[in-house]
C-alpha positions, -999 to 999 in steps of 0.1 A, spaced: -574 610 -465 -569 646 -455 -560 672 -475 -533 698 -467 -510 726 -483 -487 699 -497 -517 675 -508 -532 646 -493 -514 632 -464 -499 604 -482 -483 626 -507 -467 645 -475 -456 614 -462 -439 606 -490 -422 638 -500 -410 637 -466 -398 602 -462 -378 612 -498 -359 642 -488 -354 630 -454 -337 599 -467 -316 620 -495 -305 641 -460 -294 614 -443 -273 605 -472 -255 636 -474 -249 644 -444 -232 627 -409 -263 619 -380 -253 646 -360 -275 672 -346 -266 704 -361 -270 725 -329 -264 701 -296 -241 674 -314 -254 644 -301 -246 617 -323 -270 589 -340 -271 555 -350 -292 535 -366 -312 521 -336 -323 559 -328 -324 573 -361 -359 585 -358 -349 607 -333 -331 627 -360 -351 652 -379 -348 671 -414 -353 707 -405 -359 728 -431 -340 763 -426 -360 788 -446 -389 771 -431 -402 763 -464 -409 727 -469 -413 726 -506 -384 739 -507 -352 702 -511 -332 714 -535 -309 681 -542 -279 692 -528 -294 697 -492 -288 731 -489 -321 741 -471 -317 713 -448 -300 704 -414 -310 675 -392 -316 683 -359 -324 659 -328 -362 662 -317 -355 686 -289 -336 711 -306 -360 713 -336 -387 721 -308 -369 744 -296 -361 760 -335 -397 761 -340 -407 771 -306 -384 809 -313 -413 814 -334 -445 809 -315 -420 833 -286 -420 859 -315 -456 857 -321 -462 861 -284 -440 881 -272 -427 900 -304 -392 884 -300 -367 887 -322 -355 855 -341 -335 848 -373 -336 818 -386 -309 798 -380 -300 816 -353 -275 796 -327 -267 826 -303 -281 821 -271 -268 832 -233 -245 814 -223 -241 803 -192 -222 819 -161 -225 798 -130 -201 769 -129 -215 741 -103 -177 723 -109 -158 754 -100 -152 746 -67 -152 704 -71 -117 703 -61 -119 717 -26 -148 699 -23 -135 663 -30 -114 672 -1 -134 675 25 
């Protein structure tokens, strides 16, 4: 087995498999940024995103965590490689992105006319 900053791999796998399932206790399976809502038969789609980045950190009462889909824990994580090569700014946690302008629906009515 490899070794790693939180041990062998096993030991990871099980920390991990521990605070995700204490997560998914305490809170609903909703993705904390998008919404999208999760049942059982997609549950792995659902991760455990820890918000100081620190994954040693699982306090009991969840307060470091947020479950995020898979795409918008990417895209979490992916604020930080930008910073690293593009000297970004990013806060963790963060949710304040453009929004957008154009509307493709504003015009639907006239259009359902023709």
């Amino acid at each position: 087995m490899s070794s790693d900053r939180f041990g062998t791999s096993a030991n990871y796998k099980q920390k991990e498999q521990g605070y995700r399932d204490r997560a998914l206790k305490l809170y609903p399976w909703v993705c904390g940024r998008c919404a999208r809502e999760f049942v059982y038969s997609n549950i792995k789609e659902l991760t455990v995103h820890h918000m100081d980045h620190d994954h040693t950190n699982n306090p009991n009462d969840g307060s470091n965590w947020e479950l995020l889909c898979i795409y918008c824990h990417d895209n979490e994580h992916a604020k930080y490689t930008e910073h690293a090569n593009y000297q970004t700014e990013v806060k963790a946690g963060d949710t304040n992105q453009d929004t957008a302008t154009y509307n493709p629906f504003a015009d639907l009515k006239s259009m359902l006319k023709k």
